[in-house]
VODOGU-976837 format. One record per residue: x negated, y, z of N, C-alpha, C, CB in turn; chain; residue number from 1. Coordinates in steps of 0.001 Angstrom, whole numbers, plus 524288, in hexadecimal, padded with zeros to 5 digits. Glycine has a CB too. Example, Ala and Ser with C-alpha at 12.3 -4.5 7.8 and 13.67 -1.06 7.14 Angstrom:
// residues 2
n_xx->7CC7A, n_yy->7E9C6, n_zz->81E78, ca_xx->7CFF4, ca_yy->7EE6C, ca_zz->81E78, c_xx->7CC70, c_yy->7F31C, c_zz->81E78, cb_xx->7D3D4, cb_yy->7EE87, cb_zz->82356, chain->A, n->1
n_xx->7CDCE, n_yy->7F736, n_zz->81BA8, ca_xx->7CA9A, ca_yy->7FBDC, ca_zz->81BE4, c_xx->7CD9C, c_yy->8001E, c_zz->81EBE, cb_xx->7C8FC, cb_yy->7FDAA, cb_zz->8165D, chain->A, n->2
This chain:
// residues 77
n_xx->82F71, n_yy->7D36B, n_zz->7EAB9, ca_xx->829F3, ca_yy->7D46F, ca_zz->7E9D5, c_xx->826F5, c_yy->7CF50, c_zz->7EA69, cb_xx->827DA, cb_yy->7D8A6, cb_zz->7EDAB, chain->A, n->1
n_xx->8244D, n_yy->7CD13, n_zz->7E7A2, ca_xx->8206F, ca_yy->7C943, ca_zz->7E770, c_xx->81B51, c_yy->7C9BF, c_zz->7E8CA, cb_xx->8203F, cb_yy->7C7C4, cb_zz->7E368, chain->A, n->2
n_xx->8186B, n_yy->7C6B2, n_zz->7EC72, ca_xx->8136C, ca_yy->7C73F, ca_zz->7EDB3, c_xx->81012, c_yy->7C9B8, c_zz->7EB93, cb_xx->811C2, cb_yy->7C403, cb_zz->7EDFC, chain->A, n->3
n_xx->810C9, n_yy->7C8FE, n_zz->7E4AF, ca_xx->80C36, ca_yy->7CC42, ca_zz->7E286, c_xx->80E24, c_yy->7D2AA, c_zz->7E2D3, cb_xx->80AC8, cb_yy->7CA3B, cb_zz->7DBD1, chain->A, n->4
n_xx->81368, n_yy->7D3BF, n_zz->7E454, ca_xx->81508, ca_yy->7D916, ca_zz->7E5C3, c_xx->81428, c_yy->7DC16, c_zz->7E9CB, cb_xx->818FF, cb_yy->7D956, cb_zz->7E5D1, chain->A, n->5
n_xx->8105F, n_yy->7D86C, n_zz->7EDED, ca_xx->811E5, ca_yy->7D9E8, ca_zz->7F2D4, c_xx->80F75, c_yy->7DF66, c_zz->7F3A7, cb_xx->8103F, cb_yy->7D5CE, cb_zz->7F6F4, chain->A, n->6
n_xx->81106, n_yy->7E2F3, n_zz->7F591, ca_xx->80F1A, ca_yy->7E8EB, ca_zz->7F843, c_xx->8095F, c_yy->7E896, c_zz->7FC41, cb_xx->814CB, cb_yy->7EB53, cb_zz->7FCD5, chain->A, n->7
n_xx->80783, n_yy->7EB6D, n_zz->7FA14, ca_xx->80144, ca_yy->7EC4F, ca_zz->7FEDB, c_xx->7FF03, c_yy->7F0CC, c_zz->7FC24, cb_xx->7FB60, cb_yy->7E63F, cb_zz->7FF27, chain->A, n->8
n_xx->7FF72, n_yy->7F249, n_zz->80409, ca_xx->7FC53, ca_yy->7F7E1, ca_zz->803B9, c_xx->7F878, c_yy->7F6DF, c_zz->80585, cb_xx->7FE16, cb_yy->7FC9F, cb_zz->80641, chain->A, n->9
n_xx->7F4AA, n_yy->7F9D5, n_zz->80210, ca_xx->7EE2C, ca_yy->7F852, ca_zz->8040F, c_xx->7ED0D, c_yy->7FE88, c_zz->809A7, cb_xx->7E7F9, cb_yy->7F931, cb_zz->7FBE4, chain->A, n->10
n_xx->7EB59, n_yy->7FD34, n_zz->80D1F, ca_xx->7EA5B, ca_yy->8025E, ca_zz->80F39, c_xx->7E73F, c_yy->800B1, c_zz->813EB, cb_xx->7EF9D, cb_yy->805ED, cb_zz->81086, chain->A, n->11
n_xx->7E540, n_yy->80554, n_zz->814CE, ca_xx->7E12B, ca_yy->804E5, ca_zz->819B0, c_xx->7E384, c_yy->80552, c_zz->81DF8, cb_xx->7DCFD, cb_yy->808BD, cb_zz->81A0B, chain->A, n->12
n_xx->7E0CD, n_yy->805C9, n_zz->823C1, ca_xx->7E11E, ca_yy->80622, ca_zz->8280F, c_xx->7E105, c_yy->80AD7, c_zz->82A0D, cb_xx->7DE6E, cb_yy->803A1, cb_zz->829A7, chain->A, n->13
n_xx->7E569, n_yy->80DF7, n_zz->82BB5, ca_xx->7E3B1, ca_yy->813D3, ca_zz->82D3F, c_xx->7E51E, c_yy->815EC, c_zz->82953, cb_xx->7DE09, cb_yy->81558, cb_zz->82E76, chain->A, n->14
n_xx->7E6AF, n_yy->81523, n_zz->8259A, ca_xx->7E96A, ca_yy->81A4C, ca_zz->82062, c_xx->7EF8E, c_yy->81AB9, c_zz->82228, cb_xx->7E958, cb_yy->8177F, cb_zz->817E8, chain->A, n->15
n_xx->7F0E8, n_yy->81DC8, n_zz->82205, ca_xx->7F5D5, ca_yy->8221E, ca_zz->822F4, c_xx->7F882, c_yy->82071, c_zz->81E8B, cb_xx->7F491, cb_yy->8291B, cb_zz->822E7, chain->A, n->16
n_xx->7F5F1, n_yy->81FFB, n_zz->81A55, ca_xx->7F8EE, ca_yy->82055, ca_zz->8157E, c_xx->7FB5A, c_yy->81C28, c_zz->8140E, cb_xx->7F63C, cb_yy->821AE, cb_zz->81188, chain->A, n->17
n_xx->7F7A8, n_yy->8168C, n_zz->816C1, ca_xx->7F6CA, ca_yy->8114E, ca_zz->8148F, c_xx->7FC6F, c_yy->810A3, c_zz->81AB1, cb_xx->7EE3B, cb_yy->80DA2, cb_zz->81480, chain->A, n->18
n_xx->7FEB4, n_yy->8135C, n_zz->81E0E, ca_xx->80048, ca_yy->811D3, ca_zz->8230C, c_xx->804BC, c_yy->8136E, c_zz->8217E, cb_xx->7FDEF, cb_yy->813C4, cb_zz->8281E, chain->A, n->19
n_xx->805DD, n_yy->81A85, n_zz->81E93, ca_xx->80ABE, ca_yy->81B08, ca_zz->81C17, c_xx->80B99, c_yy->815C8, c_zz->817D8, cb_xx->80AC7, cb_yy->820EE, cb_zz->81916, chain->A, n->20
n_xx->808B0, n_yy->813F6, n_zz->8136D, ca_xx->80CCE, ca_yy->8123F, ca_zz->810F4, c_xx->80EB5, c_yy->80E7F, c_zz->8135E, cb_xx->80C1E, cb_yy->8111D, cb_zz->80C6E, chain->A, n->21
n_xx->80CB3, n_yy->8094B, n_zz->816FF, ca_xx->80D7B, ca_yy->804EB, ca_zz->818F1, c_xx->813BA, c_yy->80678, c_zz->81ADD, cb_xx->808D9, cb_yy->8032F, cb_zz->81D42, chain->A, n->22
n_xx->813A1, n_yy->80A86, n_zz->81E5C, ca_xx->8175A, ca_yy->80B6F, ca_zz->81FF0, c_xx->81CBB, c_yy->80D5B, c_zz->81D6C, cb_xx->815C3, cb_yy->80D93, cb_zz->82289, chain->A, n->23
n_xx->81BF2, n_yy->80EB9, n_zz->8180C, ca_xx->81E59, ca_yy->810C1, ca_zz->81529, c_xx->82020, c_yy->80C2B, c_zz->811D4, cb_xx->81BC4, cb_yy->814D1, cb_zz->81324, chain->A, n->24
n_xx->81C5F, n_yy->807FA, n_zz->810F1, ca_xx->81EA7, ca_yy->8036F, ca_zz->80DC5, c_xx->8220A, c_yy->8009A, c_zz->8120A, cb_xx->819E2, cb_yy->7FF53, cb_zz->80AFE, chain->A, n->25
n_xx->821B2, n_yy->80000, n_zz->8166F, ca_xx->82595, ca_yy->7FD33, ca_zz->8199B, c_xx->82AF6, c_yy->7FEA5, c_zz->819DC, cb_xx->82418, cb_yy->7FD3B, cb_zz->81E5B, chain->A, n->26
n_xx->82976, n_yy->805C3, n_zz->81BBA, ca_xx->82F06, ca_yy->80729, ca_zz->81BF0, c_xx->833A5, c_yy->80773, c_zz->81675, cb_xx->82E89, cb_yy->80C7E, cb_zz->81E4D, chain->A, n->27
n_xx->8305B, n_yy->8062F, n_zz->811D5, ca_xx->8339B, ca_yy->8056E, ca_zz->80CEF, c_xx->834DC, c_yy->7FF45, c_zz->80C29, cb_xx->8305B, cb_yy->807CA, cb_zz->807B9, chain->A, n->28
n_xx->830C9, n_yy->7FB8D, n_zz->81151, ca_xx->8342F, ca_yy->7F65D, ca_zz->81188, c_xx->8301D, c_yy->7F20E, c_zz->80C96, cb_xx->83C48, cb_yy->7F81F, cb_zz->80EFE, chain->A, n->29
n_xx->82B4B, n_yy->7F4BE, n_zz->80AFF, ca_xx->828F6, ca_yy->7F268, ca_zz->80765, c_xx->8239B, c_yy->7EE98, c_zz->80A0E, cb_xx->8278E, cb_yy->7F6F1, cb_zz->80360, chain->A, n->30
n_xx->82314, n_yy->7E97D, n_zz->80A46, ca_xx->8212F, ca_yy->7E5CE, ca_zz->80BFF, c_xx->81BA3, c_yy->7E760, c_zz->8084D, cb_xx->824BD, cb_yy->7E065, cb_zz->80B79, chain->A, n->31
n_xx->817BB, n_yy->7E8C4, n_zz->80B13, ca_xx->812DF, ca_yy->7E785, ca_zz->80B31, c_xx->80E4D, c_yy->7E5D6, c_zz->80CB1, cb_xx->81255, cb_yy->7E8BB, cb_zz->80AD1, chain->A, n->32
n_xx->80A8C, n_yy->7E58C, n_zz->809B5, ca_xx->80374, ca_yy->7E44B, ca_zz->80E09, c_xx->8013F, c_yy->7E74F, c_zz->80E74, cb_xx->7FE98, cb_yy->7E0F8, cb_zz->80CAA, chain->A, n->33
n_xx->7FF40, n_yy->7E82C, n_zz->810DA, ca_xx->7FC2C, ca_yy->7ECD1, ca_zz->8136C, c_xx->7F717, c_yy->7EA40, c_zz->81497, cb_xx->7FEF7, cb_yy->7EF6E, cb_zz->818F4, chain->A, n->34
n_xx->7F0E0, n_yy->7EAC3, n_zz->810C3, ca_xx->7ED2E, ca_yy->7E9C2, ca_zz->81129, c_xx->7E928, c_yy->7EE53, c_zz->81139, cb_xx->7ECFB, cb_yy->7E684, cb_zz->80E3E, chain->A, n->35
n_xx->7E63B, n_yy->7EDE5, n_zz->81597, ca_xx->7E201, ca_yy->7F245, ca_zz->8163B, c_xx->7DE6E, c_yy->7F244, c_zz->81546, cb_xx->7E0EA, cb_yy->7F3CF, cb_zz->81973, chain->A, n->36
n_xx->7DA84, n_yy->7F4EB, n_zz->810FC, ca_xx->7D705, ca_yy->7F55E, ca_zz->80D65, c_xx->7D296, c_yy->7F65D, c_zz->80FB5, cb_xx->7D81E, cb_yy->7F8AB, cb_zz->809E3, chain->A, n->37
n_xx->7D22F, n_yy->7F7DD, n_zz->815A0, ca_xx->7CEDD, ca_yy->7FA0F, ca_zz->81904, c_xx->7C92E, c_yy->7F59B, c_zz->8186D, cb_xx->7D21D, cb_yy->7FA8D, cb_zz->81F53, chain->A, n->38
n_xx->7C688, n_yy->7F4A4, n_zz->818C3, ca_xx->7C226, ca_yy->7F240, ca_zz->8189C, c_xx->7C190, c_yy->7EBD4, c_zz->81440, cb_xx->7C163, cb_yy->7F186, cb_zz->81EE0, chain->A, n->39
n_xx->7C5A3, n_yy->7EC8F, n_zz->80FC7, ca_xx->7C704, ca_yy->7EA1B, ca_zz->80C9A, c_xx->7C358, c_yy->7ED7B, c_zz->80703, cb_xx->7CD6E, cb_yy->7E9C5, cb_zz->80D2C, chain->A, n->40
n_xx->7BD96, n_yy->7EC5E, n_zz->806A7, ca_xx->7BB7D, ca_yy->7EF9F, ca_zz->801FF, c_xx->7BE96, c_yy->7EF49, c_zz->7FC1C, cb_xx->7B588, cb_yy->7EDA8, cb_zz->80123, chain->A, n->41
n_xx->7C2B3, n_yy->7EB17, n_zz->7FBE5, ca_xx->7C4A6, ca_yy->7E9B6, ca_zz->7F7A1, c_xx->7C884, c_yy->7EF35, c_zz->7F66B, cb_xx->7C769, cb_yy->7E3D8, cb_zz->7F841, chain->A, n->42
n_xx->7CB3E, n_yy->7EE18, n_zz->7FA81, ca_xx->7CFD9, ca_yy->7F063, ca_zz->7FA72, c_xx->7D08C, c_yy->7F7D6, c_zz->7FBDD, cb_xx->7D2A1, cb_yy->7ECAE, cb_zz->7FE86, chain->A, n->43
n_xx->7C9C8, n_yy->7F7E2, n_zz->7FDBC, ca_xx->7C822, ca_yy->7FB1F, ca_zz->7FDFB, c_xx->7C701, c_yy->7FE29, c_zz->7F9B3, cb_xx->7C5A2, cb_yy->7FA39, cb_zz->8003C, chain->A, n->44
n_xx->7C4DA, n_yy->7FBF9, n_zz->7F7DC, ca_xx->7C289, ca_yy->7FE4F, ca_zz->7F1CC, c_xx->7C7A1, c_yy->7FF22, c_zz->7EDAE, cb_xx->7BDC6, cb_yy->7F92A, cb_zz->7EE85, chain->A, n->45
n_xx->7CBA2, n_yy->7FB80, n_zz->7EEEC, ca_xx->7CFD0, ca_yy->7FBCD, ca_zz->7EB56, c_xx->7D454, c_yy->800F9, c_zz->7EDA3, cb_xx->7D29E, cb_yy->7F552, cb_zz->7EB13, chain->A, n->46
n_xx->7D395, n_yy->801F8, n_zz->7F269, ca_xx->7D93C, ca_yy->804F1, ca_zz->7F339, c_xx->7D57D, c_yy->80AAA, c_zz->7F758, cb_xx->7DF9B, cb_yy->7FF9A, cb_zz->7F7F1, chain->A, n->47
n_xx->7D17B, n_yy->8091C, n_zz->7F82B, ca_xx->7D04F, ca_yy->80ED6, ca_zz->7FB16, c_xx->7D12C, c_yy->8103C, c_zz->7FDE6, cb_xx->7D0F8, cb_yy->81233, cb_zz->7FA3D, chain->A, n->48
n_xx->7D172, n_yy->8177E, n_zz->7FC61, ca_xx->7D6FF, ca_yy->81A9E, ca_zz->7FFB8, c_xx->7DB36, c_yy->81BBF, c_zz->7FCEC, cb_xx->7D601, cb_yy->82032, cb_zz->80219, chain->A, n->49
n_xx->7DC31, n_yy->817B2, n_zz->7F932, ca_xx->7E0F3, ca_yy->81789, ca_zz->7F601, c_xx->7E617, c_yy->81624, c_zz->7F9B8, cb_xx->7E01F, cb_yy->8131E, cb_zz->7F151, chain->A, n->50
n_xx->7E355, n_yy->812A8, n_zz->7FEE4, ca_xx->7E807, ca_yy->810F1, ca_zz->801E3, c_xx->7EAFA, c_yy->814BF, c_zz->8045F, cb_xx->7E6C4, cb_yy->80D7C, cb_zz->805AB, chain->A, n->51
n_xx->7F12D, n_yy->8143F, n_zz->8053E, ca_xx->7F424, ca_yy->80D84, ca_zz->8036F, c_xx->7F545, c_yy->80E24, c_zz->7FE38, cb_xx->7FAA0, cb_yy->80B5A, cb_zz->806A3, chain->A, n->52
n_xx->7F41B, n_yy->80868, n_zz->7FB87, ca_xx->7F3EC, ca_yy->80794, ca_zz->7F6F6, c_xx->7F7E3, c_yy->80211, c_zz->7F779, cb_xx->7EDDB, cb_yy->80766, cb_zz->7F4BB, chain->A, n->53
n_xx->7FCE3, n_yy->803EE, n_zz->7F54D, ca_xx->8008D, ca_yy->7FE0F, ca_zz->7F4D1, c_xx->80174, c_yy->7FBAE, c_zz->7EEB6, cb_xx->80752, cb_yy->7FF48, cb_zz->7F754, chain->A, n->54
n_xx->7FE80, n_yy->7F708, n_zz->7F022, ca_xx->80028, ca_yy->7F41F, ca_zz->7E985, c_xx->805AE, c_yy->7F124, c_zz->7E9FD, cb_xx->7FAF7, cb_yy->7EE86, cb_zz->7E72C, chain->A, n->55
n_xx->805CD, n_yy->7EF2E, n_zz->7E6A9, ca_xx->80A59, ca_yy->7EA62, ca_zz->7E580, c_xx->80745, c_yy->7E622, c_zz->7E189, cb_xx->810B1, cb_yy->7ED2E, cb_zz->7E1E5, chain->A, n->56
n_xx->806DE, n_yy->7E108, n_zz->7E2BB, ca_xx->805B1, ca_yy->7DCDA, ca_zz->7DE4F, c_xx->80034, c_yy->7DF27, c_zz->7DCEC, cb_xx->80A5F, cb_yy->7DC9C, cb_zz->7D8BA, chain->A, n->57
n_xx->7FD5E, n_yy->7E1F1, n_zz->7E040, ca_xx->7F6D7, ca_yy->7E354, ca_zz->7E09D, c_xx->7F5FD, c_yy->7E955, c_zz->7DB0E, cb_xx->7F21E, cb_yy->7DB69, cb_zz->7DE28, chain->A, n->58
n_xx->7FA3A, n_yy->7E9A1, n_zz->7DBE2, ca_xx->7FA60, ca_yy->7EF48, ca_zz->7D863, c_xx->7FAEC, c_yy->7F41E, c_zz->7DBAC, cb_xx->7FF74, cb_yy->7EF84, cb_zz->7D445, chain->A, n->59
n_xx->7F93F, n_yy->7F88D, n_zz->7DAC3, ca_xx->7F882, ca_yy->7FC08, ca_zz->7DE3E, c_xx->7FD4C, c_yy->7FFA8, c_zz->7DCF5, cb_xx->7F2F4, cb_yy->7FE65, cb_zz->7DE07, chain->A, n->60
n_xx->80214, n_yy->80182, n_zz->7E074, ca_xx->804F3, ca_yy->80262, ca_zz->7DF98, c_xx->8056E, c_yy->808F9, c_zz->7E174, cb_xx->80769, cb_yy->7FE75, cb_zz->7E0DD, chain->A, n->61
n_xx->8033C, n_yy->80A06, n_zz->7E565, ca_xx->802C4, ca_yy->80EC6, ca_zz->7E71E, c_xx->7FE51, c_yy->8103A, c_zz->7EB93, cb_xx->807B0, cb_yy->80FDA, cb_zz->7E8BD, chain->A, n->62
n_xx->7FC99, n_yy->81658, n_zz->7EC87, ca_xx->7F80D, ca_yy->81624, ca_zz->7F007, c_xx->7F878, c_yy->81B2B, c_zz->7F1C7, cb_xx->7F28F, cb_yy->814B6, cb_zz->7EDAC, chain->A, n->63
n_xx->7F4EB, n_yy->81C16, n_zz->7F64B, ca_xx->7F49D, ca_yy->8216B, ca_zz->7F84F, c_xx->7F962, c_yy->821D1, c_zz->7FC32, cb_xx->7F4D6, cb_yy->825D7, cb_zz->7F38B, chain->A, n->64
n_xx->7FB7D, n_yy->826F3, n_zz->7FB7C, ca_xx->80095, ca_yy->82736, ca_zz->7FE47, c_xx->80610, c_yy->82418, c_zz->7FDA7, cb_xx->801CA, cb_yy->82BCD, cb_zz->7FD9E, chain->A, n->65
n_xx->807EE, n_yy->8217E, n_zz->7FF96, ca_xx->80BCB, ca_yy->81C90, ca_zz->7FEE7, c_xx->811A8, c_yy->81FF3, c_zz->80248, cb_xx->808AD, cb_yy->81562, cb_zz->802F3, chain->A, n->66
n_xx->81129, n_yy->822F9, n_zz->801C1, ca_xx->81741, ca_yy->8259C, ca_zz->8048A, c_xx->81CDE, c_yy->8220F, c_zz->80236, cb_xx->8183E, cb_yy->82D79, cb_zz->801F2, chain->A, n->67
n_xx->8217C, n_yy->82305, n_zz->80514, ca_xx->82461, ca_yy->8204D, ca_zz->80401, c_xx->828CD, c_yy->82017, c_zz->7FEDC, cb_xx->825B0, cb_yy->82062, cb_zz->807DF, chain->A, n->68
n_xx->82737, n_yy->82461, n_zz->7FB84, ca_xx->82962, ca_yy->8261D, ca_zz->7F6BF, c_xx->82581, c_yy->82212, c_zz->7F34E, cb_xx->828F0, cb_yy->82D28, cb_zz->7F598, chain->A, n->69
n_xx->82260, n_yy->824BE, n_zz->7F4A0, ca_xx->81DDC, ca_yy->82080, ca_zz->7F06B, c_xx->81E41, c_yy->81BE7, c_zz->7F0A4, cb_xx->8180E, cb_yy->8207A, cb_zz->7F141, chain->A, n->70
n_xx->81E30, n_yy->818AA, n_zz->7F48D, ca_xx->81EDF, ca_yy->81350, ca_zz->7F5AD, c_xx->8234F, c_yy->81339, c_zz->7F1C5, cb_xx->81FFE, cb_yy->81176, cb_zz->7FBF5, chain->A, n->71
n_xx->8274C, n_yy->814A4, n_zz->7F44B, ca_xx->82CB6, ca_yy->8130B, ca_zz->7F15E, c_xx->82C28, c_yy->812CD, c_zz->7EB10, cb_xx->8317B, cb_yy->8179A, cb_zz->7F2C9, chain->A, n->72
n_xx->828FE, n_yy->8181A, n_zz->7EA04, ca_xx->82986, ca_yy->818D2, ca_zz->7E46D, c_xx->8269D, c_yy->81267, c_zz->7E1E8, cb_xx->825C8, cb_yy->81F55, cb_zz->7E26B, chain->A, n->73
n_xx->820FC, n_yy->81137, n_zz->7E407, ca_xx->81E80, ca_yy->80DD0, ca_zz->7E286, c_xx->821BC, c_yy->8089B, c_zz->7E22D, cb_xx->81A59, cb_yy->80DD7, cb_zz->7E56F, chain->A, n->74
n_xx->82429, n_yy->80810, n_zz->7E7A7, ca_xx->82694, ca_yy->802E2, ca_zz->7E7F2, c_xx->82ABC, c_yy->8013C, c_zz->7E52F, cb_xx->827EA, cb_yy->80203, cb_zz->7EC39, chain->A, n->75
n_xx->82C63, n_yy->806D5, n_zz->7E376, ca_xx->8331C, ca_yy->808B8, ca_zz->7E118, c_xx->8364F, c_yy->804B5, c_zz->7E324, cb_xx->8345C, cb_yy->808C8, cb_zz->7D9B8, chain->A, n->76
n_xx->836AA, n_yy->8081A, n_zz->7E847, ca_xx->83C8A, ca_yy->8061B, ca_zz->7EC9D, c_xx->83EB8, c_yy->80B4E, c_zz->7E8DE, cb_xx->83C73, cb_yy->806DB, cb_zz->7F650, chain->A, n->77
């Protein structure tokens, strides 16, 4: 994977959802960033309560519920 590939989940502070996937991308062993949108109006306006929202290479790859089927499917391990 090359820098412009790199994985980031956008998510807030206190979401359940944004806490499952983090945890869900580790335990599949997938190296990401984890940036929090929380008082960021940019990033605010761009992702919402869309979070967690994980791009690749600044493309939006998946959002909402990130369970570990989905991940996989997205990442296609």
């Amino acid at each position: 994977m090359t820098p412009t590939e790199s994985l980031v989940l956008y998510s807030r502070t206190g979401c359940h959802l944004c806490a499952d996937a983090e945890a869900t991308l580790e335990a599949l062993g997938q190296p990401f960033e984890r940036i929090d949108i929380s008082g960021n109006p940019e990033l605010e306006r761009l992702y919402g309560w869309d979070v967690p929202v994980l791009t690749r290479g600044g493309a939006v790859m998946a959002k909402g519920v990130l369970g570990r089927a989905r991940l996989r499917q997205v990442l296609e391990l």
